[in-house]
Structure formats: structure tokens, C-alpha cells
C-alpha positions, 0 to 999 in steps of 0.5 A, spaced: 369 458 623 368 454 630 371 448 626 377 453 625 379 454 632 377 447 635 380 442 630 387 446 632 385 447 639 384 439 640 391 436 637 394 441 642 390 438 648 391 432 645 399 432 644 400 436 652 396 431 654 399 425 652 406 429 653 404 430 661 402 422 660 407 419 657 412 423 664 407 419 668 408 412 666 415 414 665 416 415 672 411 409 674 410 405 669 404 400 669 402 403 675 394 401 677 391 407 676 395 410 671 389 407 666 384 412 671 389 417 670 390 418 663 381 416 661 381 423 667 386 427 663 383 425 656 377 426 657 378 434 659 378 434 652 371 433 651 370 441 653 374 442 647 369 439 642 362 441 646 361 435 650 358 435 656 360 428 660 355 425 666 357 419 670 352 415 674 354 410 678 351 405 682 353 405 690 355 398 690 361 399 684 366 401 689 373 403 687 379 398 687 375 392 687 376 387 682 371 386 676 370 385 669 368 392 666 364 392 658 362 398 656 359 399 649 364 401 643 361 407 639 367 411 635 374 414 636 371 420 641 371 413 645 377 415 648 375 422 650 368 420 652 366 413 656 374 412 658 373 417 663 368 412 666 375 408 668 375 408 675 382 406 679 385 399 679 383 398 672 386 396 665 383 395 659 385 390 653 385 393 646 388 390 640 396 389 640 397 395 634 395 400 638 402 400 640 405 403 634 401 409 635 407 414 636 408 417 644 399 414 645 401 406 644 407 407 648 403 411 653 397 405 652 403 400 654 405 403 659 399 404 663 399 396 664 393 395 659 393 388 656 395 387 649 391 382 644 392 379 638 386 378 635 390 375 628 392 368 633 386 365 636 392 362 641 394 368 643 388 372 644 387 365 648 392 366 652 390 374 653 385 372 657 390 368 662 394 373 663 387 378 664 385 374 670 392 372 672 392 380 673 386 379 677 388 374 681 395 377 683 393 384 684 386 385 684 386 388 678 379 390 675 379 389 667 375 393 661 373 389 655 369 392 650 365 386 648 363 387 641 369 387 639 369 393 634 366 400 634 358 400 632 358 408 628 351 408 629 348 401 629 347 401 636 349 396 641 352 390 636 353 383 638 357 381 644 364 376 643 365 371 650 371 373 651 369 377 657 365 373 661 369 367 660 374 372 663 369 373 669 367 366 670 374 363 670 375 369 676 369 368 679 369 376 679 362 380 677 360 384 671 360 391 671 356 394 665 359 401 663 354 404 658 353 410 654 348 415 651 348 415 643 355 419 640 354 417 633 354 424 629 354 427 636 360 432 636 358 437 630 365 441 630 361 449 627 357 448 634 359 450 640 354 446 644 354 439 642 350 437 648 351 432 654 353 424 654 350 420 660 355 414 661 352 409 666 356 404 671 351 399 673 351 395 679 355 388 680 353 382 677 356 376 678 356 370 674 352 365 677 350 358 675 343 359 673 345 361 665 352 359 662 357 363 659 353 365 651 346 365 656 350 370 660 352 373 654 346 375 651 343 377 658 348 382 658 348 385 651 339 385 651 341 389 659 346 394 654 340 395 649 335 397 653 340 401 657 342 405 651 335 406 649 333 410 656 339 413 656 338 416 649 331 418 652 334 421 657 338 426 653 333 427 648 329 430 653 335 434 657 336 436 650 329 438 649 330 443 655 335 447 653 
């Protein structure tokens, strides 16, 4: 019965957010914190699926400083839950189809994020030059989701290069963005789906003690452990209910 009352009231959330959006854009498009708006606004829509979101950043992550953002990719809810963490002056690569997603793409494009096409190596290559050129021009934080597709449940998958190149072409640090387990978190005939905790980790800058797949794997074995203790943490948030 709840499922009733939910699924409708989550594509009526979901279309007046996009519609105030696509106003915002309109009226200044490729703003720099049009992307921390829109993760702000869709984000709202996680009282309608019971999700309680906490973030948790370190005192070193300062707003509108230039880094280059990972965060672990789990689900479609991604949009609703992790993208609240996207603070201002940052955009986000994402594959260039998005953009044929009615009123969403044009919104996606608009924000100023940056559009890749995985199906050319060339392109996607050039991507990357037009991510630190942004960088470097206008001090524009860059989120990538460096598994490069979402995991469904099978944790924290292996990360691709393209974002600590991306980091150490710009000489800008890392900030890890985690967050808690979603896979077959939202139950839609439960009012209460409980909470997702969401990490932003300390800068780290890429130095010259590891290269860029040493620096990869050293970031993707951080993510897992983690996603492990925020997992642990829930459990135990959960337990107190």
C-alpha cells in the first residue's frame, strides 16, 4: 500500500524538481554550483523513499576549492543520495548519452558537467583535457565515479585511471566521497528505509612516492575499507532503532 502513495509521489518530486532546475540553468547556464544545486534539490527526494542522508566532512575539504572528487557508484538512487555530497564549484563527468534524457540531460548539460564518450578512446582522452582545463581556468572541482559503472551490490568495484591522471595532470588532491551500502536499501512498502552515511575524506595529493595505477589501487583499497565501517556503522544505527 505504501508503494501505492510513494512510486507517484516520487515522479511528482522528481518532474517539479527538474522543472525548477531546468529554470535555474536556463537563467544561468553552466553556473559553477548549478551541480551543487541540482545534487541539493534531488536529493530532497530522499524523504520520499525513507532514506535518511548524513554527511560527514573533513574540516580540510573547503568549499570552492579545486579538487579531483571519486566517489563509489552503486545504483540509479545514486542521484538522490551521494550527489548531495557534491559541494559548490564542482561538476561531474558522466557519459555523453545522458543528454537524450528528456528535460534531465538538458539539465545535466546545462549545470556545466562534462560530457564523455566512452565509445572513442580519443574523445574520452580529450575529455579528460577539457576536465583539467576547467580546472586550471576556473578552479573547478571535478567528481568522477572511477569504477566507471555501477556496482548493484558487489561493493566497491575496480577503479579506471582516468581521474588520478585527471589529478595528476592538475596537480590537485584527491578527495574520496563514500557511502554506505544502498543495494536493496530502499524497500518502497516500508516508511523507514533507514540511514545512508556518506564520507568526504581529507585531500590527498598525488605525490611521486607511487605512480598513477599504485595511486589507483591505493585509493580503491581506502574506498573498500571505508565502505566496510560505514556499513558497520549502520548496522549498528540500525540496531539501535
Amino acid at each position: 500500500m505504501i508503494a501505492l502513495f510513494r512510486v507517484p509521489a516520487l515522479f511528482i518530486a522528481f518532474l517539479l524538481i527538474n522543472i525548477v532546475l531546468y529554470v535555474v540553468c536556463l537563467l544561468r547556464p553552466f553556473h559553477r554550483d548549478n551541480v551543487h544545486i541540482a545534487g541539493q534539490m534531488y536529493s530532497l527526494m530522499a524523504k520520499v523513499v525513507g532514506l535518511k542522508i548524513v554527511i560527514r566532512k573533513d574540516p580540510a575539504v573547503k568549499d570552492n576549492e579545486p579538487y579531483v572528487f571519486i566517489a563509489n557508484h552503486q545504483n540509479s538512487f545514486d542521484v538522490i543520495t551521494i550527489c548531495k555530497a557534491a559541494l559548490p564549484g564542482v561538476v561531474t563527468i558522466g557519459k555523453k548519452s545522458l543528454i537524450w534524457i528528456p528535460i534531465f540531460g538538458q539539465i545535466y548539460w546545462l549545470s556545466g558537467n562534462i560530457l564523455i564518450d566512452r565509445k572513442n578512446s580519443g574523445k574520452a582522452r580529450n575529455t579528460l583535457d577539457i576536465a583539467a582545463n576547467k580546472i586550471a581556468k576556473k578552479k573547478t572541482s571535478v567528481w568522477l565515479f572511477p569504477e566507471g559503472t555501477r556496482s548493484y551490490g558487489r561493493g566497491i568495484l575496480p577503479f579506471k585511471q582516468g581521474a588520478f591522471r585527471l589529478a595528476k595532470t592538475t596537480n590537485e588532491p584527491i578527495v574520496m566521497v563514500t557511502a554506505s551500502n544502498l543495494h536493496k536499501k530502499v524497500k518502497w512498502n516500508r516508511w523507514n528505509n533507514g540511514t545512508l552515511l556518506i564520507d568526504i575524506s581529507a585531500p590527498v595529493p598525488l605525490n611521486d612516492d607511487r605512480d598513477v595505477k599504485e595511486w589507483m589501487a591505493h585509493f580503491n583499497k581506502q574506498m573498500k575499507q571505508k565502505f566496510d565501517e560505514l556499513n558497520a556503522q549502520v548496522d549498528e544505527l540500525e540496531k539501535s532503532r
